[in-house]
C-alpha positions in Angstrom: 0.0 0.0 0.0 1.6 3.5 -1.1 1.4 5.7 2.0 0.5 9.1 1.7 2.5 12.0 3.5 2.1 12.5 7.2 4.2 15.2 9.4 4.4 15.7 12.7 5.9 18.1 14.3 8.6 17.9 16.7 6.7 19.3 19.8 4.1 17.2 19.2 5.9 13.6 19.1 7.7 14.5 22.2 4.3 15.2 23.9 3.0 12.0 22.9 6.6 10.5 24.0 5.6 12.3 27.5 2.1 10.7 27.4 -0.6 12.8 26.2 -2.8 11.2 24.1 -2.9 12.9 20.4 -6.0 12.2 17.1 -5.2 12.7 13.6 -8.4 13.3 11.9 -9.5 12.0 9.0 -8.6 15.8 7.3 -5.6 14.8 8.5 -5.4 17.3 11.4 -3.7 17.0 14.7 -5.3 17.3 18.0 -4.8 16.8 21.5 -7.4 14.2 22.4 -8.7 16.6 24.9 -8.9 19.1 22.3 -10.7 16.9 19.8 -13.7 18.7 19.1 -15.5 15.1 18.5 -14.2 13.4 21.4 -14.5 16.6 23.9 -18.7 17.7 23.4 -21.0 15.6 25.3 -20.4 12.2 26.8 -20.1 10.4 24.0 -19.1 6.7 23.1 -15.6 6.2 22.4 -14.9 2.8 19.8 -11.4 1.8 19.3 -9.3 -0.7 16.8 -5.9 -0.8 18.2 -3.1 -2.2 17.2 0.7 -1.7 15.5 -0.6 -1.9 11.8 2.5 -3.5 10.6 1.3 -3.4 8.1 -2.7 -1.7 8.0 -4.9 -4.5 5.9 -8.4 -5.2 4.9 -8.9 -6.9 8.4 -8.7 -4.1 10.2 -10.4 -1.3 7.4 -13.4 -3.8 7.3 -13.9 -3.6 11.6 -13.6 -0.1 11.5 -15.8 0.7 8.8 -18.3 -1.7 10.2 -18.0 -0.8 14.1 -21.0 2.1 13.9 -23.2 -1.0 13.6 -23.5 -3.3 17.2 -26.7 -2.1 17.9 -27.4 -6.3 18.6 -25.2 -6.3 21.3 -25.6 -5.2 24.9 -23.0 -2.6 24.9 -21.7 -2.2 21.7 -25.1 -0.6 20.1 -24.9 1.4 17.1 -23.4 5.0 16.7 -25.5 5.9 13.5 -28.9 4.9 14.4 -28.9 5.8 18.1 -29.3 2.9 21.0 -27.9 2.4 24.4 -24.5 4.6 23.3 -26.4 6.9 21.4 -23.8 8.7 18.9 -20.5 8.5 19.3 -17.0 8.7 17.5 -14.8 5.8 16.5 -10.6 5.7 15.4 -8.1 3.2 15.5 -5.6 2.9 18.0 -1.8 3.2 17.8 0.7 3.1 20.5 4.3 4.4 20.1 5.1 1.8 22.5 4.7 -1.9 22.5 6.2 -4.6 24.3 9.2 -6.3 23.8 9.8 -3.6 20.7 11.3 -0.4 20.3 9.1 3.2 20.7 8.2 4.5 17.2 10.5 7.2 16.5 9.1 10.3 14.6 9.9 9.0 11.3 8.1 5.5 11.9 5.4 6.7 13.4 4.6 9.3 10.2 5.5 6.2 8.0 2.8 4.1 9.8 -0.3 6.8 9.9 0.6 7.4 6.0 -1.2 4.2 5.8 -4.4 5.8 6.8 -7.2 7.3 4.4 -10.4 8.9 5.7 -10.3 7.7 9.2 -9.2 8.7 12.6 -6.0 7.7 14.3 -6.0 8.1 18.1 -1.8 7.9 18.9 -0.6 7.0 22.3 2.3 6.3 24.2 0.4 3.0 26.4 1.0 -0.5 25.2 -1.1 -2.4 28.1 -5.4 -1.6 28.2 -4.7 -0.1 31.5 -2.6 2.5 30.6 -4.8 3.2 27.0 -8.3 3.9 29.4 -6.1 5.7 32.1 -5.0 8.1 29.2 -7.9 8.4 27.0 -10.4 9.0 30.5 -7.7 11.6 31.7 -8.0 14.1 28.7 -11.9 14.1 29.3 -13.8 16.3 31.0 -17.0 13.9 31.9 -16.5 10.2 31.8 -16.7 8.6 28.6 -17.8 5.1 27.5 -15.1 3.1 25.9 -15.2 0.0 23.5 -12.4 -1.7 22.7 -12.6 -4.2 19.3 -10.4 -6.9 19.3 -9.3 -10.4 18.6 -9.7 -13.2 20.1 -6.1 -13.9 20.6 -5.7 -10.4 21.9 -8.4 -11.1 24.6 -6.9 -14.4 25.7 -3.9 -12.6 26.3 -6.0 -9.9 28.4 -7.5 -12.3 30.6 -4.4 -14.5 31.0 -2.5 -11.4 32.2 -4.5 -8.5 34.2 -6.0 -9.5 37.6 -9.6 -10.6 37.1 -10.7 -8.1 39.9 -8.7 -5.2 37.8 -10.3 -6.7 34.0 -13.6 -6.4 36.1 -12.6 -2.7 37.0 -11.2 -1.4 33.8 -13.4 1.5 32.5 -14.3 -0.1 28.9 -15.8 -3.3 27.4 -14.6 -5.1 24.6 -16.3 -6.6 21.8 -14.4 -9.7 20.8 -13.9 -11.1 16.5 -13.3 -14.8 16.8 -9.6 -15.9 15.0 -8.6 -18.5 14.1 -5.3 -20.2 15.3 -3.5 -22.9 13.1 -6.8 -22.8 11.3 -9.4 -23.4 14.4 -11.7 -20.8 15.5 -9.8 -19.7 19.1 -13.1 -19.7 21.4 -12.6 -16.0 23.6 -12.6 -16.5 27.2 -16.2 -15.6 29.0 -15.7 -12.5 30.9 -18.6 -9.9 31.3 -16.6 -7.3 29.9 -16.3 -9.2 26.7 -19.0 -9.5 24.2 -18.3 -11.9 21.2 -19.1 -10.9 17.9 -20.4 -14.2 16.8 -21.4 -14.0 13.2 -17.9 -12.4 12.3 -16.0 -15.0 9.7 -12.1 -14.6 10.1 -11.1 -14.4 6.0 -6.7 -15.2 8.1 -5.6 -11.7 7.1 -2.7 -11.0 9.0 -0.2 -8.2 9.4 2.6 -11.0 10.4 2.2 -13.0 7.1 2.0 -10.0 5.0 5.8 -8.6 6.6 6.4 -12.6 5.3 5.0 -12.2 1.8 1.7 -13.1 1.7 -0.5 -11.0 -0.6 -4.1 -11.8 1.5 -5.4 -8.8 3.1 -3.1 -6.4 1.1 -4.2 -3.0 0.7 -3.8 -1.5 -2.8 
């Protein structure tokens, strides 16, 4: 996929070095998250993709664009036609910071939101769910409903390694897409804060196989 041009400016990769959480918008604007017209009017729903998007592929573009539309499930109700969240504002999720890997420098991280057309990139400095809702409910002004999407391998690994009192605690819900694993559907663990999306199909598009030189989930 040909990335288009992203710059940031100095002052603001050191400020989301420090921590504060920054949203390039779809116009391709920068704003401080509190700042974020969308984010900072109203209490409203807050839906999140994260992850490194090493490289961005159809997996992820087809959650996002579809994530308006839970309205069947008990907490992650639709954002266009009103329900228990009402409107709200969705973007993906990229941390500067990930485990057992080296922070994004400047130049990485424009290289890696260049990947993104006509949606909005919430940018972070907070690898673990903890630290993502600590910083996301810290540059609001009223408490804000948070819904994380992810994986099924990405929510064994949640509730393998955060306290169940503290996965209990944390101030979002998560609605779960079933993967598969060595080519059987990983079954998420049962947690209230997890909601499965059951009639999602995995089609195996992954950012790992593509770095490899697979051609399945490519964007063009």
């Amino acid at each position: 996929m040909q990335n288009s041009n992203v710059s940031i400016d100095e002052s603001i990769y050191q400020r989301i070095v420090n921590g504060e959480p920054f949203i390039l918008d779809r116009y391709g604007h920068f704003y401080p998250l509190a700042e974020w017209p969308t984010f900072k009017d109203g209490n409203v729903p807050f839906h999140l993709l994260p992850g490194s998007f090493n490289p961005l592929h159809q997996g992820h573009t087809v959650i996002y664009r579809g994530m308006p539309f839970y309205e069947q499930y008990s907490f992650g109700v639709s954002m266009m036609e009103g329900g228990r969240f009402g409107t709200g504002a969705r973007a993906y999720e990229l941390s500067i910071s990930r485990f057992n890997k080296p922070t994004l420098n400047r130049t990485e991280l424009e290289q890696r939101l260049g990947q993104f057309k006509n949606a909005c990139v919430l940018i972070t400095n907070a690898p673990t769910f903890v630290e993502k809702i600590a910083a996301i409910s810290n540059a609001s002004r009223k408490p804000k409903t948070i819904v994380y999407h992810i994986g099924s391998d990405v929510a064994v690994k949640l509730y393998e390694m955060i306290d169940k009192t503290m996965l209990s605690a944390l101030g979002a819900s998560f609605i779960v897409y079933p993967r598969k694993q060595n080519g059987i559907i990983q079954t998420p663990p049962k947690h209230p804060k997890f909601e499965v999306y059951d009639s999602w199909v995995d089609q195996g598009f992954s950012s790992t196989a593509i770095r490899a030189g697979s051609t399945l989930g490519v964007l063009t």
